[in-house]
C-alpha positions as MATLAB code, in Angstrom:
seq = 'XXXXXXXXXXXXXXXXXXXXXXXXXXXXXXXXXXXXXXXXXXXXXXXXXXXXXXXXXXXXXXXXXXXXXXXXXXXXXXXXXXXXXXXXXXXXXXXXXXXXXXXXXXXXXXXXXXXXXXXXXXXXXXXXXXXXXXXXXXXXXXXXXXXXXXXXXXXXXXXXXXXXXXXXXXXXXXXXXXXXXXXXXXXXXXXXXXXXXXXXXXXXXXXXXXXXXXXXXXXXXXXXXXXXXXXXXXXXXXXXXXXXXXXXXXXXXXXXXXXXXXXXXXXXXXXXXXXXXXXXXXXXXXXXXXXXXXXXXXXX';
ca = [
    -141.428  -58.320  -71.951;
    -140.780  -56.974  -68.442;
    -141.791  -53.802  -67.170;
    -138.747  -51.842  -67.754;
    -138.663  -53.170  -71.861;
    -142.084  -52.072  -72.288;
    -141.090  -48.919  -71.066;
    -138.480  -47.780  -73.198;
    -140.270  -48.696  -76.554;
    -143.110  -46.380  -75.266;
    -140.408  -43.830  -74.482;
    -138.459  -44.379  -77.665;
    -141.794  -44.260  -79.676;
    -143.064  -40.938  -78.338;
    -139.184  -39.663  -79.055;
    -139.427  -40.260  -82.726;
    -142.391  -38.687  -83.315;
    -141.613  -35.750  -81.462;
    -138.060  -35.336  -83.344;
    -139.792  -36.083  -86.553;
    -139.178  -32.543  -88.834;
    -141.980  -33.109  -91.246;
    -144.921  -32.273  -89.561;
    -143.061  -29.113  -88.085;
    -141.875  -28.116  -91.786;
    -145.364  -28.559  -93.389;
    -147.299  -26.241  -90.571;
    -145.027  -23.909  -91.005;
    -145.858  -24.247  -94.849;
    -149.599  -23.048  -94.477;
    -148.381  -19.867  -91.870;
    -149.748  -17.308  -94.610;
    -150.928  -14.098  -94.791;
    -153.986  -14.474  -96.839;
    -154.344  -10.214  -98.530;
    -156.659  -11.621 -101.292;
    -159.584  -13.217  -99.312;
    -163.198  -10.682  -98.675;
    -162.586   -8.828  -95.295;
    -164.567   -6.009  -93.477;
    -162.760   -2.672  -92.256;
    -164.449   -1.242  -89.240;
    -164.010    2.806  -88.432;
    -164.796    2.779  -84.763;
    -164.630    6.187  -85.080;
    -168.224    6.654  -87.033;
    -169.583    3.939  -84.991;
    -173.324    6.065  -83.116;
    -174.246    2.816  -81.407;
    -177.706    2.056  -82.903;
    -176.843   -1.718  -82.957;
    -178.771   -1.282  -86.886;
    -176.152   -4.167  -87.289;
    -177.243   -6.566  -84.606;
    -180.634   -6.214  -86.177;
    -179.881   -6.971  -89.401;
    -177.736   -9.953  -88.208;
    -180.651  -11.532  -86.393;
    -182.972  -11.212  -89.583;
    -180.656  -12.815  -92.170;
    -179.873  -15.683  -89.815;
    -182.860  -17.693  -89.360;
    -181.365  -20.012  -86.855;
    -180.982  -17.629  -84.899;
    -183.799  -17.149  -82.224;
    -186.229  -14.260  -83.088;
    -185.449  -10.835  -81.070;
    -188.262   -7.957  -80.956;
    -187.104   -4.775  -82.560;
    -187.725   -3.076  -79.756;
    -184.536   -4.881  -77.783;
    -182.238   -3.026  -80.598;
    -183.291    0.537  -79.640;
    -182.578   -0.283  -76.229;
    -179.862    2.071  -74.972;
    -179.526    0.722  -71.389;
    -177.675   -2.771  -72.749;
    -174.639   -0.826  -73.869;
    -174.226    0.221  -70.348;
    -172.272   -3.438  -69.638;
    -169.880   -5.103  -72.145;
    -171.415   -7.950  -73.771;
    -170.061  -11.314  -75.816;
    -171.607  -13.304  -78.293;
    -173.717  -16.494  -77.301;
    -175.319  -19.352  -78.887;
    -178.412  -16.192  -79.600;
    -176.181  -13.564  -81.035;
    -173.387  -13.697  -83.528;
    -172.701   -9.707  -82.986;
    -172.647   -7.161  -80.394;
    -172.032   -3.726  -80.304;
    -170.280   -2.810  -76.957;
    -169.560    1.338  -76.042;
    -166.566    2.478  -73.960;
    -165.040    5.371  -72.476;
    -161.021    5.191  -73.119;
    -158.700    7.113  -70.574;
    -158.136   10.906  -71.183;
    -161.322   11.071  -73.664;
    -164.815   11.990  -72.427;
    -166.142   10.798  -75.757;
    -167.388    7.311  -75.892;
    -166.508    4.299  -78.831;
    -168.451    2.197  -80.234;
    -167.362   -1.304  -81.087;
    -168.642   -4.025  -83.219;
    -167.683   -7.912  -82.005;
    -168.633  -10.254  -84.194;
    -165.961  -13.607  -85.465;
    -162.821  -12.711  -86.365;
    -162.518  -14.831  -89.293;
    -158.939  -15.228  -89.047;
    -156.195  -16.282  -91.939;
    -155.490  -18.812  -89.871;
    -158.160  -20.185  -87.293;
    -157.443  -21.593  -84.385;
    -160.492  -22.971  -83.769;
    -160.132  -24.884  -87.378;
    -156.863  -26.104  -86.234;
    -157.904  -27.536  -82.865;
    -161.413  -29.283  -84.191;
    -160.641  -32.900  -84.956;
    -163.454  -34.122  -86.755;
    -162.763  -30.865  -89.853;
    -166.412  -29.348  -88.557;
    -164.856  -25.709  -89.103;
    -162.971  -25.221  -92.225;
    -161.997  -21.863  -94.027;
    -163.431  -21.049  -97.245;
    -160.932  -20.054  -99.969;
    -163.042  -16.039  -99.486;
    -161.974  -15.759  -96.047;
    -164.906  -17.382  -94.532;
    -164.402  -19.417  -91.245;
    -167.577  -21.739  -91.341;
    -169.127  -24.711  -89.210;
    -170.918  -27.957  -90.223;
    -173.334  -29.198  -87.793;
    -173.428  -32.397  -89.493;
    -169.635  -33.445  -88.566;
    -169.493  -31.363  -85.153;
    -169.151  -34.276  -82.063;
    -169.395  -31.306  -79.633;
    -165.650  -31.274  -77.873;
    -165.760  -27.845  -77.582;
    -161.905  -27.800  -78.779;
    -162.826  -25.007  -80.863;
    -164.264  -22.770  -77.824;
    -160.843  -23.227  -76.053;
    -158.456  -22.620  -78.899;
    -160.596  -19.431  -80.151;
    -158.135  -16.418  -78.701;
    -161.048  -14.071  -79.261;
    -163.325  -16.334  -76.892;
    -166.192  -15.983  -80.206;
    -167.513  -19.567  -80.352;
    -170.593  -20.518  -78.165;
    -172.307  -23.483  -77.376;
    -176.025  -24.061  -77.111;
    -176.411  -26.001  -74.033;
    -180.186  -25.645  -73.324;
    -180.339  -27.865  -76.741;
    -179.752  -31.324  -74.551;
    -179.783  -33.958  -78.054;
    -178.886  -31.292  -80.807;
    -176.233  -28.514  -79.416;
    -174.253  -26.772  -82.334;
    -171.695  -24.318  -81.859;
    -172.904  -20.872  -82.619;
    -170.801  -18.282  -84.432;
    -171.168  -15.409  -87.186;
    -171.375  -16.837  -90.894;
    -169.721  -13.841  -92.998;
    -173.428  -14.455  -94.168;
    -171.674  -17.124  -96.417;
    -174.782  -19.127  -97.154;
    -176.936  -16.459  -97.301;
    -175.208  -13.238  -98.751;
    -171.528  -13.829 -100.193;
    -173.088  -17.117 -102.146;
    -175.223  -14.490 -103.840;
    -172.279  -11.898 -104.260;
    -174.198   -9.730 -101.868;
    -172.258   -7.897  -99.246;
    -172.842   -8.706  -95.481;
    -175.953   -8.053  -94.028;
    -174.723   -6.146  -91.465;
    -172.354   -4.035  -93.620;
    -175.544   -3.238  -95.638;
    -177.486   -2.431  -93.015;
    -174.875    0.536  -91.183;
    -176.621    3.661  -91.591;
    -172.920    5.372  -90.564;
    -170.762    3.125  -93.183;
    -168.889    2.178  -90.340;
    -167.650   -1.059  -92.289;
    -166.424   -1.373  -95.717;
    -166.312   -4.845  -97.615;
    -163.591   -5.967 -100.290;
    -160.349   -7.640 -100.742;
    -158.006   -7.544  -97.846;
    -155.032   -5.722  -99.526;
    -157.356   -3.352 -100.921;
    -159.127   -2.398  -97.159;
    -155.568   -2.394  -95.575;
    -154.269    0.223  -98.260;
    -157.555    2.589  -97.109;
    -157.156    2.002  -93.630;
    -153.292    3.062  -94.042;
    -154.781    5.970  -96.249;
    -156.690    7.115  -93.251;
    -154.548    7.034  -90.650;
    -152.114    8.806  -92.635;
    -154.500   11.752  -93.585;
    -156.234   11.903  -90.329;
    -153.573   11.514  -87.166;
    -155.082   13.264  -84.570;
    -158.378   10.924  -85.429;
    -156.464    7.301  -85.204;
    -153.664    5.987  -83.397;
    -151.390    4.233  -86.021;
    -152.916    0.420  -85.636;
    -155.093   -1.917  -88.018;
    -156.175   -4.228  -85.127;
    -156.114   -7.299  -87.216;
    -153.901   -6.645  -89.582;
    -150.904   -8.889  -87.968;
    -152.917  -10.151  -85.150;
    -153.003  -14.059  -84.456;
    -151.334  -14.487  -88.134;
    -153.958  -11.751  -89.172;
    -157.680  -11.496  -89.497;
    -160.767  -10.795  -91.972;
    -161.986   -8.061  -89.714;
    -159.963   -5.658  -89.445;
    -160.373   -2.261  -87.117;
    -159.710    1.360  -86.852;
    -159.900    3.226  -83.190;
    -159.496    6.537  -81.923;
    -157.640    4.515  -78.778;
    -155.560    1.770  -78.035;
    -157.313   -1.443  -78.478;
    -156.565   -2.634  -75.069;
    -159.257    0.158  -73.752;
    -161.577   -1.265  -75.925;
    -161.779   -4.802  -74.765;
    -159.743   -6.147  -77.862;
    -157.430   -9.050  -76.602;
    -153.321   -8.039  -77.197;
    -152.101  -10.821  -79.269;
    -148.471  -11.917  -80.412;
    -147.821  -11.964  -84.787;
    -147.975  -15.100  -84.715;
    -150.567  -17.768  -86.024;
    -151.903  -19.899  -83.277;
    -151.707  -22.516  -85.273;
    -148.238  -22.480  -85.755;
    -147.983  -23.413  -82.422;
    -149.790  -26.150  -82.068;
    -149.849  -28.019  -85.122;
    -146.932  -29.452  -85.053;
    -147.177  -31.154  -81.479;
    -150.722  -32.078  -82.674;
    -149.211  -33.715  -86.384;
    -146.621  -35.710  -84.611;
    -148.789  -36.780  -81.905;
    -151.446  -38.495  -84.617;
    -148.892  -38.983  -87.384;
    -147.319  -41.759  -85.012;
    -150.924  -42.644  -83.048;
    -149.560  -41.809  -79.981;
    -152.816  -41.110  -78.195;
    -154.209  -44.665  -79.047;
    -150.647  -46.072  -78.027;
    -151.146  -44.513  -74.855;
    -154.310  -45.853  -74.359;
    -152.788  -49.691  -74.903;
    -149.911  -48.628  -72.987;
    -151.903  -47.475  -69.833;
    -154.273  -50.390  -70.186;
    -151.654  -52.955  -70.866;
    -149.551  -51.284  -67.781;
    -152.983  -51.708  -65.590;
    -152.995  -55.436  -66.223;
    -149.801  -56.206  -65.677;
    -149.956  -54.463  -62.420;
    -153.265  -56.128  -61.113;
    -151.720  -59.705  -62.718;
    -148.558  -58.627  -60.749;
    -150.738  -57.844  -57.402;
    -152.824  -60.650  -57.791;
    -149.768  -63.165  -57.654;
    -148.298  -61.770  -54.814;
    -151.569  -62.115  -53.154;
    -151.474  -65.499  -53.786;
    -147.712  -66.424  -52.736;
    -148.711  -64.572  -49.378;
    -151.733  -67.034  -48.649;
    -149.644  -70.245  -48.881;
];
């Protein structure tokens, strides 16, 4: 086989699976807008700030390194916007929107989405979504890629690098080990001295949250952040001002998902990435074995 024949079967090979409709047709299949799973419905609007949630969060989670109380009645760390990291799975962040001298208070935390990227991009199934609406992680199959950390659109996963031989990937739980397993309610939805959240089925929270806005106009603009966002998510919110103020990210309708599964499905339906592995190594060969004979015509 010359260079030009080996080629064109490469070619021809990546072609078909590209073309191929099935993988296409069956992501498409799982887009879904998932009203019956548990969600939480955040009013930003009753939010005070007193972080009783981050608290709470750190107790229930006992992998999770122990924080003094104290740090939770610390005003001064809601003066600068926070994210999550491998030693908090929620933080409560305070902002001033434009035209409004009154501050918000927002609770970040994992989205839980209907349909995860990060579950989509991890290769080894190390994330998976529960049937409640639950996105969880398995240490046990996680190789560390970090796939999940890219795909994320909310930027929630973190990654414990000080832990050199045993890093995990560190995330909120929907307390699914330790609460919803028990048919308890979130820790920190319990613990919200304001009831700033309120935990139940999805179609159920989205009819209140509609309620609200409708009764109360002047109080929220007319958004469910969550409700359509990224294919939709388990937390949902309600805000006195446009999310983009409050450090939410503005996100297309669309599952992620959607978009990348099918380029994913064909690529490993057809074992493309091994194929161009052999291909490249094959093509390496034949271009030393190539350069080596030369080399040897031009020293007779």
């Amino acid at each position: 086989m010359d260079r030009r024949e080996f080629i064109q079967r490469i070619g021809c090979l990546a072609g078909a699976a590209a073309l191929s409709p099935a993988p296409a047709a069956q992501a498409r299949g799982r887009i879904r807008s998932d009203e019956q799973g548990l969600a939480v419905l955040v009013d930003t609007t009753l939010c005070v700030g007193c972080r009783a949630c981050e608290q709470a969060c750190n107790e229930v989670n006992g992998s999770l390194p122990r924080i003094p109380e104290a740090f939770f009645r610390d005003e001064s760390v809601l003066e600068h916007p926070r994210r999550m990291d491998a030693s908090a799975y929620t933080v409560v962040n305070r902002y001033t929107p434009d035209n409004s001298g009154a501050p918000v208070h927002v609770k970040f935390q994992c989205m839980h989405c209907v349909q995860p990227a990060c579950v989509s991009a991890c290769l080894v199934g190390a994330l998976t979504r529960d049937a409640n609406g639950a996105v969880i992680y398995d240490e046990k199959k996680c190789i560390g890629c970090r796939y999940c950390m890219a795909a994320c659109p909310f930027q929630v996963p973190a990654y414990e690098y000080e832990r050199v031989l045993t890093p995990r990937v560190r995330k909120c739980t929907f307390c699914f080990d330790t609460r919803l397993a028990k048919g308890e309610i979130p820790a920190c939805v319990e613990a919200c001295p304001m009831r700033v959240m309120t935990f139940g089925r999805r179609s159920e929270l989205l009819a209140r949250g509609r309620e609200r806005i409708r009764k109360n106009p002047d109080r929220y603009i007319t958004h469910i952040y969550g409700e359509h966002e990224a294919g939709g998510t388990a937390w949902m919110y309600l805000a006195p001002a446009p999310f983009e103020q409050l450090d939410f990210p503005h996100l297309g309708y669309h599952p992620l998902p959607g978009y990348t599964e099918p380029l994913q499905h064909a690529l490993f339906k057809w074992f493309l990435p091994p194929l161009g592995l052999f291909a490249a190594l094959a093509g390496l060969m034949w271009f030393n074995k190539r350069k080596a004979k030369q080399s040897g015509e031009d020293t007779q």
